[in-house]
C-alpha positions in Angstrom: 62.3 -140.7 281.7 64.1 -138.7 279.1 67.1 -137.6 279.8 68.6 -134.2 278.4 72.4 -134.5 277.5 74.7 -131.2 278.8 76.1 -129.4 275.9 78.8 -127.3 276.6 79.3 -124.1 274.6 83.1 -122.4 274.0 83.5 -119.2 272.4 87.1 -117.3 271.3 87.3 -113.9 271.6 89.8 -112.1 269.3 90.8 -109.0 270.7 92.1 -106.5 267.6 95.2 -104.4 268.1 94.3 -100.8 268.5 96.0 -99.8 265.9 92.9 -101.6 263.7 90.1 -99.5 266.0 88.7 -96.9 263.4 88.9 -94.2 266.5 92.5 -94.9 266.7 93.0 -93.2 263.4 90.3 -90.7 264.0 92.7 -89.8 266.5 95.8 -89.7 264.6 94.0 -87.5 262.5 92.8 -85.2 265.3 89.2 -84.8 263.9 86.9 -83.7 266.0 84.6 -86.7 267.4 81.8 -86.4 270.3 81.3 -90.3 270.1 84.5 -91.3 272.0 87.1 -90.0 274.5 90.5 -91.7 274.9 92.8 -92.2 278.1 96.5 -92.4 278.3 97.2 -94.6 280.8 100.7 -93.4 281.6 98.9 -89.6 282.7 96.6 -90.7 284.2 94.7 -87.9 281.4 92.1 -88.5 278.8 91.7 -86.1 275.9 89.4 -85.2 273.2 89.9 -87.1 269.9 91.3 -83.6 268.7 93.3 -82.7 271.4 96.9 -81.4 270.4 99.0 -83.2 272.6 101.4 -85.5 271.3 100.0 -88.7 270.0 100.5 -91.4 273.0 102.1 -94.8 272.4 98.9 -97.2 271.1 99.6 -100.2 274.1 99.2 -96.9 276.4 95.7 -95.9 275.1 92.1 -96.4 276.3 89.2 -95.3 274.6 85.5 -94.5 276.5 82.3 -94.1 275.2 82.0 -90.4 276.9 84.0 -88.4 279.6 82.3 -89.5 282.8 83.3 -93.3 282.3 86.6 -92.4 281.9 86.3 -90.0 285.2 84.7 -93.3 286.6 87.6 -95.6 286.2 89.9 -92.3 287.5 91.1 -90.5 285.1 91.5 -86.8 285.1 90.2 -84.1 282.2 93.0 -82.8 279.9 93.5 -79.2 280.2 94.7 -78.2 277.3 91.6 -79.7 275.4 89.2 -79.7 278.0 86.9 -82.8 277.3 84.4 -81.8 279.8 83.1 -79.0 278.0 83.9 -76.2 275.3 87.9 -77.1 274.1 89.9 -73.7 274.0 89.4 -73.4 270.4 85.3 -74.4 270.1 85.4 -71.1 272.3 87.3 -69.4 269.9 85.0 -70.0 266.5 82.2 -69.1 268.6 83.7 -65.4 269.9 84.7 -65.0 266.2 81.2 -65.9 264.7 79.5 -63.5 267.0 81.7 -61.0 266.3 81.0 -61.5 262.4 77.4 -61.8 263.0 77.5 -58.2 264.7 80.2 -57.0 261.9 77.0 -57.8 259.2 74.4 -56.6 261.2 76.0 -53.3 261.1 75.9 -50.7 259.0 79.2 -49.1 260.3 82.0 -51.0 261.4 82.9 -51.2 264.9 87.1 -50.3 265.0 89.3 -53.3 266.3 89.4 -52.0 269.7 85.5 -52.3 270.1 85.6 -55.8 268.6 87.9 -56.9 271.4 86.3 -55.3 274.0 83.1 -56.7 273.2 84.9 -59.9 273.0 86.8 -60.1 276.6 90.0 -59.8 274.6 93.1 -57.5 273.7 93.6 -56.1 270.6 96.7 -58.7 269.7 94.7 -61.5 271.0 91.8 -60.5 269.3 93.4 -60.0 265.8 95.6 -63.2 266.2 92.2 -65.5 266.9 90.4 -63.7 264.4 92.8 -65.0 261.9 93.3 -67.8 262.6 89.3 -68.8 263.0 89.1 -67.7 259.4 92.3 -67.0 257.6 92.1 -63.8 257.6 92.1 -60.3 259.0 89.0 -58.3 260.6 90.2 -55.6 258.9 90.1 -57.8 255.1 86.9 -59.6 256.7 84.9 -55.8 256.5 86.0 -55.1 253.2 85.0 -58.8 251.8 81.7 -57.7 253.7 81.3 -54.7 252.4 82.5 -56.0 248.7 79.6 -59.2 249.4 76.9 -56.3 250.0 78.0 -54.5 247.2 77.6 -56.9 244.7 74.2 -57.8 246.0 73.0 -54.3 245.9 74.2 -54.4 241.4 71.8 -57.8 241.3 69.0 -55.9 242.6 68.9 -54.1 238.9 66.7 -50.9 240.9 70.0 -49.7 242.1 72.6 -47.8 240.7 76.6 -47.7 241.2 76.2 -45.6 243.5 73.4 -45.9 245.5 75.3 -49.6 245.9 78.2 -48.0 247.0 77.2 -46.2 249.8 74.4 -48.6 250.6 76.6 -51.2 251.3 79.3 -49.1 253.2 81.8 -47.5 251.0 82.6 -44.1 251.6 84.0 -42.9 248.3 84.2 -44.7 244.6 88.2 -44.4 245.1 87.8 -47.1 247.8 85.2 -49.1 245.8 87.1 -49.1 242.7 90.6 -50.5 244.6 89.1 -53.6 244.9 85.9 -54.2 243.1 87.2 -54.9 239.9 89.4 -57.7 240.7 86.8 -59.0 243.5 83.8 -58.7 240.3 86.1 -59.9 237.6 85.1 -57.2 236.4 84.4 -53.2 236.5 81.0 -52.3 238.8 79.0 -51.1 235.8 79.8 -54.3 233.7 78.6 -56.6 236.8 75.8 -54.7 236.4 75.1 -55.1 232.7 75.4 -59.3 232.9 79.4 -59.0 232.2 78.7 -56.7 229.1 82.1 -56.2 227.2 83.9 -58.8 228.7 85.4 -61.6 226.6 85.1 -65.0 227.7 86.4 -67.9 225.7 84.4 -71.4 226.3 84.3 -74.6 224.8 81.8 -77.5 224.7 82.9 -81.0 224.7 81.9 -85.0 225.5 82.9 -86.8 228.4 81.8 -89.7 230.7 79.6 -88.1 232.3 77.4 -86.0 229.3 78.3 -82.4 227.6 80.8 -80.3 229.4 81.4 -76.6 228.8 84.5 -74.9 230.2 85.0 -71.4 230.4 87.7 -68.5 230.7 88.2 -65.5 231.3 91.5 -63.2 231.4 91.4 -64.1 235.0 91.1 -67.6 234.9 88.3 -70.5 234.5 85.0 -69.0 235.3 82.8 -72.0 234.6 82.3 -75.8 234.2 78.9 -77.4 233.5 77.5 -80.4 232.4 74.3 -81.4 231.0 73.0 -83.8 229.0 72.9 -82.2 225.8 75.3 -79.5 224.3 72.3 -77.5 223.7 71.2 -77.2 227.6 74.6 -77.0 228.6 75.1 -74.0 226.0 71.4 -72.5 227.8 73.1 -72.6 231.3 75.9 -71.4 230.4 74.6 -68.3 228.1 72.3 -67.5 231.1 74.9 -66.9 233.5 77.0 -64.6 231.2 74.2 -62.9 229.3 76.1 -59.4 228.4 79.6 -60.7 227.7 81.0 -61.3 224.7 80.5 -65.3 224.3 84.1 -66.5 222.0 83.6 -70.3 221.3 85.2 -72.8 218.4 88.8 -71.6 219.4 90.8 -74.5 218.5 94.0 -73.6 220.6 91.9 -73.5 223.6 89.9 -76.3 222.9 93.4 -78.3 224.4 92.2 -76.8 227.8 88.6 -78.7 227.4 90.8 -81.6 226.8 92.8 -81.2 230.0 89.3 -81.0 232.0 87.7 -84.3 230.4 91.3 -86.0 231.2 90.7 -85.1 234.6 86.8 -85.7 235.0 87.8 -89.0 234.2 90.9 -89.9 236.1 90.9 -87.5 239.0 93.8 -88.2 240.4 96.2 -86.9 237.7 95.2 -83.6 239.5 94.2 -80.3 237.7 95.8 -77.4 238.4 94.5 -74.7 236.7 93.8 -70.5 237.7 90.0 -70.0 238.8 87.9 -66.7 238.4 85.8 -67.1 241.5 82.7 -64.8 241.2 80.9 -65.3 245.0 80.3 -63.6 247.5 83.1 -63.6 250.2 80.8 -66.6 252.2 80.6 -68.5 249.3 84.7 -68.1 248.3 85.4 -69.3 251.9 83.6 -72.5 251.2 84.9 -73.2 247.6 88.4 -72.8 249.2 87.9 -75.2 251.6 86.6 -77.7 249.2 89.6 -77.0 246.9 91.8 -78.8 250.0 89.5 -81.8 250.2 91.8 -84.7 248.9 90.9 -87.0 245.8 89.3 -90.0 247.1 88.0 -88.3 250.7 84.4 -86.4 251.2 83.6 -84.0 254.4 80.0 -82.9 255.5 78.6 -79.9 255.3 79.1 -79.8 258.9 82.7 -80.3 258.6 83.1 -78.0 255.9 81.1 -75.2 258.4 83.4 -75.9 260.8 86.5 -75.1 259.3 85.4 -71.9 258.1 84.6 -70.7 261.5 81.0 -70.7 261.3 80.1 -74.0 263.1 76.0 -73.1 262.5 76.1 -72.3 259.0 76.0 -75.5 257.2 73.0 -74.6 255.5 74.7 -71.6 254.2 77.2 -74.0 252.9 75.0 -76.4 250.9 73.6 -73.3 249.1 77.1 -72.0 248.1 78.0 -76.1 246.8 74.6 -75.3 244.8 76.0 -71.8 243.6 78.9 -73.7 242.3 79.5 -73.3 238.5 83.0 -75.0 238.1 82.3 -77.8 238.5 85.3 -80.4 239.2 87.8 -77.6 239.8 85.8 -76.9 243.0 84.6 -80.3 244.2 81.7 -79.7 245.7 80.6 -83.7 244.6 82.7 -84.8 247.5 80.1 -83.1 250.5 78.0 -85.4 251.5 75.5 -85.6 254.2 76.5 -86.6 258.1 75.3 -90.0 258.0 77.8 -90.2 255.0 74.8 -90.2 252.2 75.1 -88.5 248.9 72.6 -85.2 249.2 71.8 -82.7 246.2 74.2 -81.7 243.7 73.9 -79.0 240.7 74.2 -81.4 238.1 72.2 -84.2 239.9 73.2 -87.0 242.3 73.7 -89.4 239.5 77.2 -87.7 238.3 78.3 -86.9 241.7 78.2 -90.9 242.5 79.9 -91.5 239.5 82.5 -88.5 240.4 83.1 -89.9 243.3 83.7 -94.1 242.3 85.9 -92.6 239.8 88.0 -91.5 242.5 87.6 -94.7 244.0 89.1 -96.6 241.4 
């Protein structure tokens, strides 16, 4: 008879302060998360990872998996960020972005009072929310619109001035004049011609990561490319700007190339330095959100859609990283996918790794 000796097992179980659980800073943070509630056990409440109330003391916290456990061990829904469903300000973006959907479908623009009628709100209301989905106005949201349209209509090449002008809304060349210039970079008519007659002073240059060509106009840097050869750098970069007047070997602005290498390859000395953004207004409400992403950090495309206002739109937001020509200035290396993978980039996925363990180190 063989006998079988008892073997007892132990185990220790090492609970980790909350502080060290990665949705505790998620919630510090307030990012949005659909992965996690948490409770406050002193309420008796639990609350979106975004919610606005005042962060809770971490011994009085809870976290759940989704709402319904937490309503199963009896606590209540927030109000102020309604975990249940839609928070107050999800409601919000997606009132604003149907009311910018209708505001490009049309051809004339609704006035205010329409828009917030169609809405279910007042006119203050309306206008306060509006801003504050997007950072600006209805009223400078129509004319960035109209500007967008306009500058489409000049690419067509079939088009003139004027036929562009009235196609895409403007009412008199007074109007389109105010603003087109600066919004361009340049007068209508020289948009039209490939930037004929405007000076732009560029430099080409060596750095870690191949040839770089910087750019600048009177307005501010226009461009920053790489490649791997001066000579396809030089292509790209005469391609884009085929009318203007092309100023290069300028040895007092060849300090500015220097600035950019420097920065390209130590990030986070910073560079601060005026842009000449040439997008349409979609496009310039992404790059500016990039612009705040910190040294070091990356958002998704998702994220970035989000905090624009136009939660749907992500797609629309990889094509305006792709439209990006400064390169750097506008860090559209640190969007990556969801899952937190590295996706396409202008100047290939190679350099926007690199890019990014640079700012690593």
């Amino acid at each position: 008879m063989v006998v079988t000796p008892s073997i007892k097992y132990s185990a220790t179980f090492v609970i980790l302060p909350i502080e060290k659980d990665p949705r505790w800073a998620t919630m510090q943070a307030r990012k949005q998360s659909g992965s996690f509630v948490y409770a406050v056990k002193t309420t008796g409440v639990y609350n979106r990872s975004d919610c606005c109330s005042p962060i809770p003391k971490p011994k009085n916290v809870i976290f759940f998996d989704s709402a319904p456990l937490a309503e199963a061990q009896g606590y209540r829904p927030c109000l102020r960020c309604r975990p249940r469903g839609m928070s107050v300000r999800q409601e919000h973006i997606a009132t604003i972005h149907a009311a910018c959907t209708m505001l490009q479908m049309t051809d004339v623009a609704p006035s205010l009072k329409e828009l917030a009628e169609q809405s279910g709100m007042s006119v203050f209301h309306f206008h306060r929310i509006f801003k504050s989905v997007l950072g600006i106005t209805p009223k400078a949201f129509i004319k960035a619109n109209r500007m967008e349209k306009f500058r489409e209509n000049l690419g067509l090449g079939d088009l003139s001035v004027t036929a562009a002008m009235y196609d895409a809304g403007f009412r008199s060349s007074s109007r389109l004049y105010e603003s087109a210039t600066g919004a361009l970079g340049m007068t209508p008519s020289r948009f039209k011609a490939g930037g004929s007659g405007v000076k732009i002073m560029f430099a080409v240059g060596e750095c870690s990561l191949g040839s770089i060509l910087v750019a600048r106009s009177d307005r501010g840097i226009c461009a920053i490319l790489f490649a791997d050869t001066p000579e396809r750098v030089l292509l790209d970069f005469q391609a884009r700007f085929s009318g203007a007047d092309l100023i290069g070997k300028d040895l007092a602005y060849e300090v500015l190339i220097a600035q950019v290498i420097a920065f390209v390859d130590a990030p986070k000395i910073g560079l601060d330095l005026p842009l000449d953004l040439q997008g349409t207004s979609f496009q310039e409400r992404v790059w500016q959100a990039l612009r705040k992403i910190p040294v070091g950090s990356t958002a998704s495309y998702a994220e970035i859609a989000a905090k624009i206002g136009a939660p749907r739109s992500y797609r629309a937001v990889a094509q305006a990283c792709g439209a990006n020509t400064i390169a750097v200035a506008i860090p559209c290396h640190r969007v990556v996918r969801s899952d937190g993978g590295l996706s396409g980039y202008r100047w290939g996925i190679d350099r926007k790794r690199r890019l990014l363990e640079k700012e690593d180190e």
